[in-house]
N, C-alpha and C positions, 0 to 999 in steps of 0.2 A: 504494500500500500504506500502511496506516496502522497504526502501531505504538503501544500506549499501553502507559504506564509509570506503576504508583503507586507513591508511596511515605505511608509514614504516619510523620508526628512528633507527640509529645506535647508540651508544653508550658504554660510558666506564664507568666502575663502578667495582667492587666487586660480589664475588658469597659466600655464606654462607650456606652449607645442614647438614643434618641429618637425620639419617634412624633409627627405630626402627623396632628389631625383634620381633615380637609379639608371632607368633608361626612358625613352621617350614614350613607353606604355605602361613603365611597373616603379610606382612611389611608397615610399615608407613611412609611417610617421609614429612619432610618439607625440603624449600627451599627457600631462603632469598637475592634479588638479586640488591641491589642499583646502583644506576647507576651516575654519577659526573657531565657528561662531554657527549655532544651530540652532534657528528660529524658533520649533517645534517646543521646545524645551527650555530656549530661553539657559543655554549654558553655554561656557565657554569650552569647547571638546575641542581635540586636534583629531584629525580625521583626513582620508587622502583616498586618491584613486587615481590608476595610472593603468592609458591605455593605448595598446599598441592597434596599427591598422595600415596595412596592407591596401593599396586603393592600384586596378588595373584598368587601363583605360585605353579604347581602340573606338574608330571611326565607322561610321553607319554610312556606307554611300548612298546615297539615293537616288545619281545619274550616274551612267554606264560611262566609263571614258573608252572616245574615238581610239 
């Protein structure tokens, strides 16, 4: 059985990215996102989330070339 449980927090913090171009179809990025201050609660937490992402990217022609 599997049980899942959300919860949602708000929060304020900082954002930190970076992207590299690898080649002219395949980029990399990280993302670095601290957080301070957490509305829901009204306390002062340190808290973070860091996320990697892969983005590949290629062209749709829509006219035939001659």
């Amino acid at each position: 059985m599997l049980i899942v449980y959300f919860t949602q927090k708000q929060r304020i913090g900082l954002s930190i990215s970076s992207k590299f171009k690898i080649t002219n179809y395949f980029n990399c990025g990280i993302k670095y996102v601290p957080s301070f201050y957490t509305l829901n609660t009204n306390e002062f937490r340190y808290g973070h989330f860091l996320f990697l992402d892969i983005a590949i990217n290629f062209e749709i022609r829509t006219k035939r070339r001659k």
